[in-house]
C-alpha positions in Angstrom: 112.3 86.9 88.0 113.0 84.1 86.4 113.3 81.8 89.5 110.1 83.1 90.9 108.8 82.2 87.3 109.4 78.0 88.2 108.5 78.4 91.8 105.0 79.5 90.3 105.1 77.1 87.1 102.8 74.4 89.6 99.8 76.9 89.3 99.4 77.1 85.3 96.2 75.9 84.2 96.2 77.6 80.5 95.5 74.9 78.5 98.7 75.6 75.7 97.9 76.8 72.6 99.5 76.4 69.4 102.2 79.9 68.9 101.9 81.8 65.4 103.6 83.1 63.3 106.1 85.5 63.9 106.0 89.0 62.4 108.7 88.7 59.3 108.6 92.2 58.6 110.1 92.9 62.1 112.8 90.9 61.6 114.0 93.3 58.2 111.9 96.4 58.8 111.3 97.7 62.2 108.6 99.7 62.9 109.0 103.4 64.5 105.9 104.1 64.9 105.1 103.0 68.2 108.2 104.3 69.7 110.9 102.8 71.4 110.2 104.5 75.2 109.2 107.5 76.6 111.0 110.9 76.9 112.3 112.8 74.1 111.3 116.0 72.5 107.7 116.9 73.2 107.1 114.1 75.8 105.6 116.1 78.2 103.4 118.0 75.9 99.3 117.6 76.7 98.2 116.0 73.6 95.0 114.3 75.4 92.5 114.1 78.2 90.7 112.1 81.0 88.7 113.5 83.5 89.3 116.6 82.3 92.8 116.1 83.1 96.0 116.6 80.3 97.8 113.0 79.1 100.8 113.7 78.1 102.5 112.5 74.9 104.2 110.3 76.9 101.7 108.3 78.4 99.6 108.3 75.2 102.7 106.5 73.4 103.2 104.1 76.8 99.5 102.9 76.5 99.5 102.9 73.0 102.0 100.6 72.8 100.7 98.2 75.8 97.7 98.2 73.3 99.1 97.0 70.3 100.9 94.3 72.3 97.7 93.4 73.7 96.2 92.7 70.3 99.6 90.2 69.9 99.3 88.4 72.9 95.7 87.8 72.1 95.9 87.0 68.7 99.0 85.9 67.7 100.2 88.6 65.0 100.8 92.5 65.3 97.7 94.4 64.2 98.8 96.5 61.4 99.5 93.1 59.7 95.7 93.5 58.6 93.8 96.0 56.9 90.5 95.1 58.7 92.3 95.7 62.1 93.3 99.2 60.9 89.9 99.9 59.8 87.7 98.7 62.5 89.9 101.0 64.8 90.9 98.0 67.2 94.2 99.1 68.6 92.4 102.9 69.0 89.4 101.6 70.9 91.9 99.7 72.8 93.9 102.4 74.1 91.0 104.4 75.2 90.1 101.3 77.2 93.6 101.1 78.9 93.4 104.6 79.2 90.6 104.2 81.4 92.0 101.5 83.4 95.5 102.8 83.9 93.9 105.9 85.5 92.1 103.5 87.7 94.6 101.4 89.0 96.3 104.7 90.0 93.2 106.2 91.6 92.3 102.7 93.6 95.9 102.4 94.6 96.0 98.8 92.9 99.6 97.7 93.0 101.0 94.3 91.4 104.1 92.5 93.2 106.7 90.6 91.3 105.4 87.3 92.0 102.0 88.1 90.2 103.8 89.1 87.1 106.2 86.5 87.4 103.4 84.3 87.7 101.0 85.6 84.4 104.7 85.3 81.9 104.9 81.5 83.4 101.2 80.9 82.7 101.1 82.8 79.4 100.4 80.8 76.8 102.8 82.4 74.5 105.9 81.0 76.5 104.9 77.9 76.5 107.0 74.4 75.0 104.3 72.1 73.2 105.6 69.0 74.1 106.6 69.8 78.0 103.7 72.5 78.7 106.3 74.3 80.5 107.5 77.9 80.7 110.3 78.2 78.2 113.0 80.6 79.0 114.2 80.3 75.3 111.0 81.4 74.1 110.9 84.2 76.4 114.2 85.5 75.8 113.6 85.7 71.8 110.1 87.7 72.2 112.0 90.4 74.4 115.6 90.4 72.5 114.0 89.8 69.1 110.4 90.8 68.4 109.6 93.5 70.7 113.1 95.5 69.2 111.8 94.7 65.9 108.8 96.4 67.0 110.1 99.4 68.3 109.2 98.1 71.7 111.1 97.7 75.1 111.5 95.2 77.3 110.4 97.5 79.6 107.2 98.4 77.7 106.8 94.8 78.0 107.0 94.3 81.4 104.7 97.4 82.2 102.1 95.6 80.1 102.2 92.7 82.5 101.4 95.0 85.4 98.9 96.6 84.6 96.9 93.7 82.8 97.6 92.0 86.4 96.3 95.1 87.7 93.3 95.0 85.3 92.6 91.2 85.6 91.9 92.0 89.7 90.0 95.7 88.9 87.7 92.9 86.9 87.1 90.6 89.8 86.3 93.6 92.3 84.4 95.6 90.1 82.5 92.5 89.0 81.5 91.5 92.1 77.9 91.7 92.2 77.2 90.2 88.6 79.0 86.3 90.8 76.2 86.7 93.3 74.6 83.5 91.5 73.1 81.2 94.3 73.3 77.3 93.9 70.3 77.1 93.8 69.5 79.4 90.6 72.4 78.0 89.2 71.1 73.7 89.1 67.5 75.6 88.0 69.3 77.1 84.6 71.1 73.7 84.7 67.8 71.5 84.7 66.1 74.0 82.3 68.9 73.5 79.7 70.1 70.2 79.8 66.6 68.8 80.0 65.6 67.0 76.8 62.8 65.9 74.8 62.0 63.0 72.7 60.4 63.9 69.7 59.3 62.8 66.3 59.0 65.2 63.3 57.6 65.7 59.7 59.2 67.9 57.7 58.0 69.7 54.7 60.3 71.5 52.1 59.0 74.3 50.1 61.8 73.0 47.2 59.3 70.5 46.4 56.5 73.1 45.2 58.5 74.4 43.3 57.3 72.7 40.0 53.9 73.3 40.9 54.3 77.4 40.5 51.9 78.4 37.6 53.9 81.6 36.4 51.2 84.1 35.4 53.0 87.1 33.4 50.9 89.4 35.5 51.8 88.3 39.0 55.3 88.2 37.6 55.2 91.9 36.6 53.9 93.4 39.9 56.3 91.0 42.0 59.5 92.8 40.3 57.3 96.1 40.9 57.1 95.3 44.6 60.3 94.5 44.9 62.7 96.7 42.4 64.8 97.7 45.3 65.9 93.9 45.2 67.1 94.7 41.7 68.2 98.0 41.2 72.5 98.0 40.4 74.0 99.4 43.0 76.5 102.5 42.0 79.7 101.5 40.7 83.0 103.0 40.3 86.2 102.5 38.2 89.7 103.2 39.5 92.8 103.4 37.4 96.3 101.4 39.0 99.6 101.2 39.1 100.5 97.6 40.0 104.2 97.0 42.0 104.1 93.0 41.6 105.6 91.7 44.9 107.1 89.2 42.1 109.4 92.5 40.7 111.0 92.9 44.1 111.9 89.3 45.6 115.6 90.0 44.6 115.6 93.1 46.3 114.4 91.5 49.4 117.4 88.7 48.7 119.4 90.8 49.2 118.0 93.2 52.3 117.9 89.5 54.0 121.2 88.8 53.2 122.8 91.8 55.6 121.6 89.9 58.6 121.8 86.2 57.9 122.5 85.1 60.9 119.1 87.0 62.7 117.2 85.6 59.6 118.2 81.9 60.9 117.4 82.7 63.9 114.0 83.9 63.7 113.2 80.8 60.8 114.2 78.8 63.9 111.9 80.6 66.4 109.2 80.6 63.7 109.7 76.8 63.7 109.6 75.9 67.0 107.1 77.8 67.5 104.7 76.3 65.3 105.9 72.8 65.5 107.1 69.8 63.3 103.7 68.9 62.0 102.4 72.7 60.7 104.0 71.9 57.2 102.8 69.3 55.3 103.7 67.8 52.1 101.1 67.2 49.2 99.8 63.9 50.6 99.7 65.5 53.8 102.6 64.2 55.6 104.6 66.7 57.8 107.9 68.0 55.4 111.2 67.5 57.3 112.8 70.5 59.2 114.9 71.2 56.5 111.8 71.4 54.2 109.5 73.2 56.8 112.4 76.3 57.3 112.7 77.1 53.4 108.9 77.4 53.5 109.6 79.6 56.1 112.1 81.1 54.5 110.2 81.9 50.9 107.5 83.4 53.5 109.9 86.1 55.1 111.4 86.8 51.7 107.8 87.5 49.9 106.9 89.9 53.2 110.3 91.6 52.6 109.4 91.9 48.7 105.8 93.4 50.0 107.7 95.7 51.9 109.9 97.1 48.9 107.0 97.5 46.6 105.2 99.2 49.4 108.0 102.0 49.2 108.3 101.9 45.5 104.2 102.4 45.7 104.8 105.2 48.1 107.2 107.1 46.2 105.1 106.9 43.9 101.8 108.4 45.4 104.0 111.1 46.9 105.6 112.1 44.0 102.0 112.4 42.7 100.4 114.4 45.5 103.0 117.4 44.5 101.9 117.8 41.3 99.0 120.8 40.6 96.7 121.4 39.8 95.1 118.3 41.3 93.4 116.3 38.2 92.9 112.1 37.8 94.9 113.0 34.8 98.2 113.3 36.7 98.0 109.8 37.3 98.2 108.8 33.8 101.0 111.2 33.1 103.2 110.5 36.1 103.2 106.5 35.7 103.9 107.1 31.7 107.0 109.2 32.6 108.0 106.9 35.3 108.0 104.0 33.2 104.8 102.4 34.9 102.0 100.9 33.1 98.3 101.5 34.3 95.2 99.5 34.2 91.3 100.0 34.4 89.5 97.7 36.5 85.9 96.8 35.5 82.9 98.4 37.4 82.6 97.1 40.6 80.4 98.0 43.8 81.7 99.3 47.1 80.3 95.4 48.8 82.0 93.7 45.7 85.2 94.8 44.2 86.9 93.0 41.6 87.5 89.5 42.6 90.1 88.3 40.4 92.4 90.9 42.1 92.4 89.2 45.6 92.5 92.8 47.1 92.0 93.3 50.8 88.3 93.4 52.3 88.1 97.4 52.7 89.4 98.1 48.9 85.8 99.1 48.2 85.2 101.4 50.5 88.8 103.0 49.9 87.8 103.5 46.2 84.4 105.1 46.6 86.1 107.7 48.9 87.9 109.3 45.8 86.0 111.7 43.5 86.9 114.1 40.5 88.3 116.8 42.9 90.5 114.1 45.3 91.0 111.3 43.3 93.9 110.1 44.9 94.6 107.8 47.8 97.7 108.8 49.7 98.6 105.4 50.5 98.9 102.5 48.4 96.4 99.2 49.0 98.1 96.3 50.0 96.7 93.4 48.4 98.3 89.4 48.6 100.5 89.4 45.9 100.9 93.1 44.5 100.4 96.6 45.6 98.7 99.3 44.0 97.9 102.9 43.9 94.7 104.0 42.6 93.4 107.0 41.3 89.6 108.2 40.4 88.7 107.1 36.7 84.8 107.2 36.7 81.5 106.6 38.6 78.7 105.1 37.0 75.1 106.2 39.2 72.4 103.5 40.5 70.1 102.1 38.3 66.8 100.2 37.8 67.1 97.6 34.7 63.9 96.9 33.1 61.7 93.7 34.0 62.7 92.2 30.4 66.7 92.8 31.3 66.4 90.8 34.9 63.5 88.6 33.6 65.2 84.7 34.4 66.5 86.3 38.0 62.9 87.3 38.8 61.2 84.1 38.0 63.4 82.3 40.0 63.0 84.8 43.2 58.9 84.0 42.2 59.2 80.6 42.0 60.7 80.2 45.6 58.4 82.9 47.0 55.2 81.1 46.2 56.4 77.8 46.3 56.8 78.7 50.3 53.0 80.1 50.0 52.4 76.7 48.7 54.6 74.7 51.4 52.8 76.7 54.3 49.6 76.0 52.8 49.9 72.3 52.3 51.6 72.3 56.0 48.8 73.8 57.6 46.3 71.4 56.0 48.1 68.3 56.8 48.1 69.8 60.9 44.6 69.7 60.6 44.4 66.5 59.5 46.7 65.3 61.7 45.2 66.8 64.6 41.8 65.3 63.7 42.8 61.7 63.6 44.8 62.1 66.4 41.9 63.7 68.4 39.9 60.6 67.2 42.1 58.8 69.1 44.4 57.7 66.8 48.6 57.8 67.2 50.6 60.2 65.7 52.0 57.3 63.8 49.1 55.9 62.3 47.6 58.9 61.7 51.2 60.2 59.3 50.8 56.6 57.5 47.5 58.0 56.1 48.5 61.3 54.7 51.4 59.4 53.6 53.9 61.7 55.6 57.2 60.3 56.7 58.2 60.6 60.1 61.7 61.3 61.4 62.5 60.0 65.0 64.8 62.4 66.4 67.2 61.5 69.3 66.6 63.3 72.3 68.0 67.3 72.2 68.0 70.1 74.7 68.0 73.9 74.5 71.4 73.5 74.3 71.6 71.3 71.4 74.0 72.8 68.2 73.3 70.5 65.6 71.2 67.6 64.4 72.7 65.1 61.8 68.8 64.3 61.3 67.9 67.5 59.8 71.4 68.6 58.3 70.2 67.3 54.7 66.2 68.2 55.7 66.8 72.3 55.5 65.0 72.7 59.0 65.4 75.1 61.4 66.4 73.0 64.9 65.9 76.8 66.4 61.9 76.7 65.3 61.6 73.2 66.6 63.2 73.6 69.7 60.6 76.8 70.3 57.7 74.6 69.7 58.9 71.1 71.0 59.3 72.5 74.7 56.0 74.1 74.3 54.3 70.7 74.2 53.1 68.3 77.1 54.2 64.8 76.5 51.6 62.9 73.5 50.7 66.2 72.4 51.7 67.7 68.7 52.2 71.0 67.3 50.7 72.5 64.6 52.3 73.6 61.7 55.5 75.8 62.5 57.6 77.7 59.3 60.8 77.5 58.7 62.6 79.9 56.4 62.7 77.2 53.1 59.9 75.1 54.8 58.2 74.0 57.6 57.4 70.9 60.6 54.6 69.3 62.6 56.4 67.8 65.7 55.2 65.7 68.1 56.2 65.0 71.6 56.8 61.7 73.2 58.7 62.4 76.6 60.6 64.8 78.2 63.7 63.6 79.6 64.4 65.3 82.9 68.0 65.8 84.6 68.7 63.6 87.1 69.7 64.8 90.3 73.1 63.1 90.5 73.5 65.1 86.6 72.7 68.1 88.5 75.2 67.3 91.4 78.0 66.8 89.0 77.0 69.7 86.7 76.4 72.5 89.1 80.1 73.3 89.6 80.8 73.9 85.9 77.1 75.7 85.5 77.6 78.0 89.0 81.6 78.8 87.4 80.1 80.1 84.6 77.0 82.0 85.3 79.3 83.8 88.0 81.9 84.2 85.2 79.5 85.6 83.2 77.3 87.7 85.6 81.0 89.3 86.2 81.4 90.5 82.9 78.5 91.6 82.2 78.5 93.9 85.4 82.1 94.8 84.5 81.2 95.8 81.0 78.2 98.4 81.7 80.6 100.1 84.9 83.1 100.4 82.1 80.7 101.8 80.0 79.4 104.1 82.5 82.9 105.1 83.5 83.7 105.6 79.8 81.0 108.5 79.4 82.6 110.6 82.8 85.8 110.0 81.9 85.5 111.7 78.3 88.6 110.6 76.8 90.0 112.5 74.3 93.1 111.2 72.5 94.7 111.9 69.3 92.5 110.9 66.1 89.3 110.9 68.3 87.7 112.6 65.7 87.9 109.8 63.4 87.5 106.8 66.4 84.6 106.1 68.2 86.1 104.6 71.8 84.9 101.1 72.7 81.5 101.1 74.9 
């Protein structure tokens, strides 16, 4: 393969991307639960369906695992590395999508030859040296002898991948078909319409600067909170009590789990190394440490996700020993960590949106904690948080309330203040259009007509519909969306009238429009047509899978807590 790999090497065209991290906790504790291949006890047992056909537990475990190293190749780190990835359902909604496709590469007879795998691995980013931009055999040799083992994963199961995401790359490009039929010619009229510009000049108004001229009227006050107490009611809040395993407790445990395999621990610090190149670390005045320096950060990294690892079992032995106890009360928690030796904590209310800061805990903690209650107050796995882990039991939940005007008073007069000083701003803005468009109508410039209502007028460069970002308004708080709206509304030497913004507002006036020229259009119409067509493509590829999605009515395991991806 490897031969056919540099005969192809002339056709990459993936611009090379910086390699991450790899997975420490592969290195020192392999995962099982993807499965090492198929076969076995059960692996011929209907677990799931397509079509109203079985899937066996064999090809559910074959596509589950071409799914998760999907997510890798895409991103750069294995997906139960983050909570979010686990919670959004990622890797689930995944495999019903490879699912689908697998099935149809087999009912459209799509086959892949070993040229066109050979060919993705030699273009694949992943495999690539930085400083040659060449497929690197070295590289490629420690992702299948190293990480996929550490994984639970086959060289095989690697390969497969390949295939089949050739497969599915060319399924795309057929199935997509209809969505490139984008002529030239519509193509350079989107290109004209967006790159043409216009020259404009603008005054801005800020409602920050009525904000001194509020007249606060306790009355006005009073029914603006009653208008608005859904803006101020506390949400409900809970408290949890926790058992904290400090990752800290556990680093000379993980000393000495890395010390059985030194010589696979060097070698993936060099991998991790090379990988992410000279420059990644960088001293306190920002100069790149030496290689020596870089690996022991490296090194101090694998040991902490080793020590993580430990306290996740400690926290697990824990929680199980704690399920077994009955009768089920929060109290057990208490009582279990006391005759353990553990010491528990209370955290402060906190909402499901906003749990306690100081904690650092992971982004879904919230919603974890508000799923216990007084009759299943405990979480059967532990939360995995940066620097500790914890289990968490039910301690209390405190219901919504509405605080009284007088509690919330200083937060209300501010939320008044900047409501009317935008009543204000508007008002002001409109009057000064009218002015404006009177002296202007008179036949004076825009210009002239700004010096007497002592405006001041910014002269923006030229911008299209595709402009981001102007460094003219960055410190103004205007909305280039809302101008743009307007300006291309406008015939050259006309103005607008006054247009909000959402902390202002504008009165814009045109000079010129700047139109493409037609050798812009000659030299941008390849790019444009490429992309409309790319485009087009996915769009018509997306709503077949879609459509394909609702015959198909996959069912795999867990379904009935994932929704598939539509």
């Amino acid at each position: 393969m490897f031969a056919s790999i540099r005969r192809h090497q002339k056709w990459l065209w993936v611009v090379i991307s910086t390699l991450t991290i790899i997975s420490f906790v592969a290195f020192f504790s392999p995962s099982t639960q993807s499965g090492g291949g198929s076969g076995g006890p059960g692996g011929d047992e209907t677990i799931g369906s397509i079509y109203g056909r079985g899937i066996t537990r064999d090809h559910y475990l074959e596509v589950a695992r071409e799914a998760e190293l999907n997510f890798f190749i895409n991103y750069r780190y294995w997906a139960d590395q983050d909570p979010r990835i686990r919670q959004m359902g990622l890797i689930e909604k995944e495999t019903h999508n490879r699912t689908l496709m697998i099935e149809k590469l087999s009912q459209f007879k799509v086959q892949t030859d070993s040229t066109a795998v050979a060919r993705w691995i030699a273009e694949a980013s992943l495999f690539q040296d930085q400083s040659t931009k060449t497929f690197n055999k070295d590289y490629f040799d420690r992702f299948v002898g190293q990480m996929l083992p550490g994984r639970g994963l086959t060289r095989r199961d690697f390969e497969r991948y390949v295939e089949h995401e050739v497969g599915i790359q060319h399924l795309i490009s057929v199935l997509g078909l209809t969505g490139r039929l984008v002529t030239p010619q519509e193509a350079e009229a989107t290109y004209r319409r967006e790159n043409e510009q216009v020259d404009t000049k603008v005054i801005l108004l800020s409602a920050a600067d009525y904000v001194e001229k509020v007249n606060i009227d306790p009355a006005a006050l009073a029914a603006f909170y009653t208008n608005r107490q859904a803006n101020y009611r506390i949400a409900e809040r809970a408290q949890v009590s926790m058992v904290k395993f400090d990752i800290t407790n556990f680093l000379a445990a993980a000393e000495i789990q890395m010390a059985k395999d030194t010589n696979r621990l060097n070698q993936m610090i060099n991998t991790v190394y090379e990988q992410r190149g000279a420059n990644f670390y960088k001293g306190p005045t920002g100069e790149p440490l030496s290689p020596d320096q870089a690996k022991e950060k490296i090194r101090e990294e694998a040991l902490r996700e080793t020590a993580q690892v430990e306290a996740q079992k400690k926290a697990n032995a824990f929680i199980e020993q704690l399920l077994n106890l009955t009768p089920v009360t929060p109290d057990n928690f208490d009582k279990l960590a006391a005759a353990s030796g553990l010491v528990t904590s209370m955290t402060v209310p906190f909402t499901q949106a906003a749990p306690p800061a100081e904690l650092n805990l992971p982004a879904d903690f919230g919603r974890q904690a508000f799923q216990l209650t007084q009759e299943e107050p405990f979480l059967d796995q532990p939360i995995v948080a940066e620097s500790a882990v914890y289990a968490i039991a039910y301690k209390s939940r405190i219901p919504s309330s509405l605080p009284p005007l007088e509690q919330v008073a200083d937060r209300v007069t501010i939320d008044y203040k900047k409501s009317q000083s935008t009543v204000l701003c508007n008002a002001a803005g409109a009057e000064l259009a009218r002015t404006l468009g009177s002296a202007v109508a008179q036949g004076k410039t825009f210009e002239a007509a700004a010096a007497e209502s002592k405006s001041e007028i910014i002269d923006l460069p030229p911008f299209s519909q595709k402009t981001q970002t102007l460094t003219e308004l960055r410190t103004r708080n205007s909305d280039l969306g809302a101008l743009k709206n307007v300006a291309f509304t406008l015939a050259p030497g006309k103005m607008s009238g006054y247009g909000s913004t959402s902390d202002g507002g504008f009165v814009i006036f045109l000079e010129k429009r700047v139109l493409v020229t037609d050798e812009q259009a000659k030299t941008g119409l390849p790019d444009q047509l490429r992309t409309m067509r790319q485009s087009r493509q996915n769009e018509a590829f997306t709503e077949w899978l879609r459509k394909e999605m609702e015959l198909a009515k996959i069912v795999l395991p867990g379904d009935q807590k994932v929704t598939p991806a539509k």
